[in-house]
C-alpha positions in Angstrom: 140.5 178.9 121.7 137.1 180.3 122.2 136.4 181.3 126.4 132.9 180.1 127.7 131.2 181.4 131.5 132.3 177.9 133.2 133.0 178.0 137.3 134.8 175.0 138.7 137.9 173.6 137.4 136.0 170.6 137.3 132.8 171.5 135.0 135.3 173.5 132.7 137.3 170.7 132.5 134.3 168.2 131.3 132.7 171.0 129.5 136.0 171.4 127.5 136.3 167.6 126.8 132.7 167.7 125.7 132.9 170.2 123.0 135.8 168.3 121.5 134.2 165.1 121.6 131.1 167.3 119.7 133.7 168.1 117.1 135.3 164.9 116.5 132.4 162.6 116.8 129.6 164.3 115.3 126.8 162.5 114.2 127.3 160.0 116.9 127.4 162.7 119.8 123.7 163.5 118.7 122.1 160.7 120.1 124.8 160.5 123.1 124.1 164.9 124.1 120.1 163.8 123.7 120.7 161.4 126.9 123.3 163.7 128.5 121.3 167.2 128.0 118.8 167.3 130.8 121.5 166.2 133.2 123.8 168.7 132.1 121.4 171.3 132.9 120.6 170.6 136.4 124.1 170.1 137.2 126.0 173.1 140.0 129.1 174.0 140.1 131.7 174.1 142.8 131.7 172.4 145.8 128.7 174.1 148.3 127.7 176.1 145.4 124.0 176.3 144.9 123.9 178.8 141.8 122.8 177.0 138.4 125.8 177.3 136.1 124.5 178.2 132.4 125.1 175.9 129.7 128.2 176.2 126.8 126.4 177.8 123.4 126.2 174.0 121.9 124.3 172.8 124.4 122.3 175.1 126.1 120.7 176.1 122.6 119.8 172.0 122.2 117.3 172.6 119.3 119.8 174.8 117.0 122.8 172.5 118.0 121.2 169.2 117.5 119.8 170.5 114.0 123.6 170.7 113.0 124.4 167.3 113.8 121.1 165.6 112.5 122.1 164.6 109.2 125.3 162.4 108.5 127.8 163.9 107.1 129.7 162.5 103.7 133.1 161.7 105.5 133.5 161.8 109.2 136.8 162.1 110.9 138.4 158.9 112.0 138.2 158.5 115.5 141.3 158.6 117.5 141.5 156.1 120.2 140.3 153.1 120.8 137.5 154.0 123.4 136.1 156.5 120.5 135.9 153.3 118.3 134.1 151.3 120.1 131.7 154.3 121.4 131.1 155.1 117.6 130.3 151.4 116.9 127.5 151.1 119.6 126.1 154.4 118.6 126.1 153.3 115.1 124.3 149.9 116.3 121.8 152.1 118.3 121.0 154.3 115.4 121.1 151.3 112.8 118.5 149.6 115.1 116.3 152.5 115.3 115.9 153.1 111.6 115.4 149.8 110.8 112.9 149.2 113.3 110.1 149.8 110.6 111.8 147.1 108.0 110.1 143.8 107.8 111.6 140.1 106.2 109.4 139.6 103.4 109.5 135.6 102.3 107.2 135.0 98.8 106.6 131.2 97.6 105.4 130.1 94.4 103.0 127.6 94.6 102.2 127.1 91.1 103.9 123.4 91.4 102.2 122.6 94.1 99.6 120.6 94.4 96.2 121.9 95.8 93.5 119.2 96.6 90.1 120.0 95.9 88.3 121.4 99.2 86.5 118.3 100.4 82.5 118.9 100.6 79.4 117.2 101.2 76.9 119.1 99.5 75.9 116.2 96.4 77.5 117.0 93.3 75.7 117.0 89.6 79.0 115.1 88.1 77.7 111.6 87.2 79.4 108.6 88.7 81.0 108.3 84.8 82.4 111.4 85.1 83.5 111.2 88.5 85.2 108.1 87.6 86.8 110.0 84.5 88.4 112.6 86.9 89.8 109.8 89.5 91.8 108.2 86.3 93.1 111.4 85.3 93.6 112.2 88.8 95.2 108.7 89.6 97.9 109.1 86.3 98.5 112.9 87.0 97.8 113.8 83.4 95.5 112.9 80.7 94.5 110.4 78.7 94.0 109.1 75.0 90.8 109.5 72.9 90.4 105.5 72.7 90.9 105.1 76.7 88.1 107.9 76.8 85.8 106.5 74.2 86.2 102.8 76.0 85.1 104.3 79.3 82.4 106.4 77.9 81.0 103.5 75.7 81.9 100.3 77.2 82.4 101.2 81.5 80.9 97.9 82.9 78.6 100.5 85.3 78.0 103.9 83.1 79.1 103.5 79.9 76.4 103.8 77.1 75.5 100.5 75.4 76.3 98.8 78.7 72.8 98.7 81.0 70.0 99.7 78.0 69.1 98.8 74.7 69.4 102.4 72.5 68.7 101.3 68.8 65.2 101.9 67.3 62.4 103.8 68.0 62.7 104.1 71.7 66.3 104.6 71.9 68.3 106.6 70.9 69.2 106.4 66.9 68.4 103.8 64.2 70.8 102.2 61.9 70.1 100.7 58.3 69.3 97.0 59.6 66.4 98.1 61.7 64.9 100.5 58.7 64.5 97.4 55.8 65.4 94.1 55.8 66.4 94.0 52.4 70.1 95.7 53.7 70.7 92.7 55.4 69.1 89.9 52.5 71.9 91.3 50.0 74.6 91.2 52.8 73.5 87.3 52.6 73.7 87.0 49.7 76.5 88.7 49.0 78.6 86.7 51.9 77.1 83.5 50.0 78.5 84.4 46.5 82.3 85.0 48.4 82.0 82.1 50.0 82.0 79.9 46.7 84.7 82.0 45.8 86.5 81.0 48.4 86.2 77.3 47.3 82.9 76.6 49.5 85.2 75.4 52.7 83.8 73.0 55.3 83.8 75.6 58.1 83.6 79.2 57.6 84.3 82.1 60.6 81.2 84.6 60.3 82.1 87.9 62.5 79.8 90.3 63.4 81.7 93.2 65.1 79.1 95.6 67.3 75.6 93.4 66.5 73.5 96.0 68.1 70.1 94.2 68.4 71.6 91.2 65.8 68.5 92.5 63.2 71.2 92.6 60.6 72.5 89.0 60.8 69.2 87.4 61.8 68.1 89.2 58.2 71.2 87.7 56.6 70.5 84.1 58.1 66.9 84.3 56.6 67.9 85.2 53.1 70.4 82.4 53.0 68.5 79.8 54.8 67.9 78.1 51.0 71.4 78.2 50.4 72.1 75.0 52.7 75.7 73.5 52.5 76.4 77.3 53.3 74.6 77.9 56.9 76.0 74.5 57.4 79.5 75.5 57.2 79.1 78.9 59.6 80.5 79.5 63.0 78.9 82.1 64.0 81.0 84.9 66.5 79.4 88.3 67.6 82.0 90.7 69.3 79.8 92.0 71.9 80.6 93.6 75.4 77.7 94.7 76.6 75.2 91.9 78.8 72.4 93.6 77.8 72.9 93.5 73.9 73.7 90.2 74.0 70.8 89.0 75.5 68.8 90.9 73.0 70.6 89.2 70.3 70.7 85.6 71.9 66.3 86.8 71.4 66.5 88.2 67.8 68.7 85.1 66.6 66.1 82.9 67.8 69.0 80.9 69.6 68.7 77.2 71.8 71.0 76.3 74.0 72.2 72.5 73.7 74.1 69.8 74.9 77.0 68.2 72.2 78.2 65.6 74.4 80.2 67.1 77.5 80.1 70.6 76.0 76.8 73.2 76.1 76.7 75.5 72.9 74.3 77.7 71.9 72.8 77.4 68.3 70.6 79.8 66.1 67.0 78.0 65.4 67.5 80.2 61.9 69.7 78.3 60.3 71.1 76.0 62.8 74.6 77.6 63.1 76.3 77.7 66.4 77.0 81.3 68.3 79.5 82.8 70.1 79.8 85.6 72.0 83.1 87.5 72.7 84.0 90.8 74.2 87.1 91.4 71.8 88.1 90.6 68.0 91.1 88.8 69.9 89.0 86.4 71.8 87.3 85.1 68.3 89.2 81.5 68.0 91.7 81.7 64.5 94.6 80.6 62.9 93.2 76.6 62.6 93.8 75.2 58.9 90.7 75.2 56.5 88.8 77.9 58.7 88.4 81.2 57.0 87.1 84.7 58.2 84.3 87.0 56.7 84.0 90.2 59.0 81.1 91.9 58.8 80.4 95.7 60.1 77.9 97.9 60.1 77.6 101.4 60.9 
């Protein structure tokens, strides 16, 4: 109903259809009149006519009319055609793209369960090769292990572990146990494996176990105190559970040992009492279970 200054059937005409598209559309005529305003204004008006028509109030003031259409409004009108639908769709995709132009994808990963590898470096490290071989187990299994498998390693490794390579009793090792303080500890052992022996019956052949010898002071101390004692040293088989090469060398020079021939066979015999000796690296390697043959374990700590 409201009259504007339009010339030219033809601008009128558009101008007319304009305004109603600006009232039915809304929002979505914002961004199209933003395109459409500069050409609007340089457009003339009849045919030959070279005067500048002036612009309807909604557009020619573009700041105050765009400012009314710049927020969405709560319920726009339904469009009516067709065409309006699908012009209202692509201005929505326009509009949509431009406010989410500043939205980014962000993807998080927990990598708590995954595995991370130690950085590989060739700087030396201060980890001994018995602790380097520690972490490669636990590494290898992907968890931990026991108390014993650590204490086996730690002791007994055939390359690190601690009685393996060196001899660490006495004065220039490490600790010193009761044999290697007095001799008289191991005399009374004697003595007292002599007394359960004729308890025992006095059998012809008797299984004397030494479990962890160390040097072998304490047996070689208990061979001398029962040397007198003769159908006794005559009936021991001697069998020190030892693992370590070195010990055992140390003990094959304590016990005073020989090796000799008995027919086809070599055996090694103590020159103390003249009992043979055997050396095993595990209780379960020490020969039992044979009729007549009897066990006296002996450990000392």
């Amino acid at each position: 109903s409201s009259s504007y200054p339009l010339s030219g059937p033809t601008h009128q005409h558009f101008s007319y259809s304009l305004c109603l598209a600006v009232e039915m559309l809304r929002s979505p005529a914002a961004a199209l009149l933003r395109r459409l305003a500069p050409r609007l204004t340089g457009c003339s008006g009849g045919a030959g006519s070279s005067t500048r028509q002036s612009l309807p109030p909604y557009i020619s003031s573009s700041s105050s009319f765009l400012a009314r259409f710049s927020s969405t409004p709560t319920s726009p009108p339904p469009p009516s055609s067709v065409g309006a639908r699908d012009d209202e769709a692509e201005d929505d995709k326009l509009q949509g793209s431009s406010s989410d132009s500043g939205a980014r994808l962000s993807i998080s990963v927990d990598r708590a369960g995954l595995y991370s590898p130690p950085e590989h470096s060739h700087e030396p490290s201060s980890d001994s090769d018995l602790v380097k071989h520690l972490k490669s187990i636990i590494k290898f299994r992907s968890g931990p292990i026991s108390i014993a498998e650590y204490m086996e390693e730690v002791l007994t490794n055939p390359q690190s572990g601690y009685y393996m390579n060196r001899d660490v009793f006495g004065e220039s090792g490490d600790f010193i146990t009761s044999p290697e303080v007095s001799q008289m500890f191991g005399e009374l052992i004697g003595v007292w494996a002599m007394c359960l022996w004729e308890q025992m019956g006095k059998p012809e052949k008797v299984n004397l176990i030494e479990l962890g010898p160390g040097r072998g002071t304490l047996l070689a101390d208990l061979l001398r105190g029962s040397a007198k004692f003769v159908n006794f040293t005559k009936a021991l088989n001697i069998n020190l559970v030892e693992c370590s090469p070195t010990l055992q060398k140390v003990q094959y020079n304590t016990l005073k040992c020989e090796d000799e021939s008995v027919g086809d066979e070599k055996r090694t015999v103590s020159k103390l009492c003249g009992a043979p000796v055997y050396w095993h690296a595990s209780l379960v390697q020490v020969p039992s279970g044979c009729k007549g043959l009897f066990q006296l374990q002996i450990s000392c700590f």
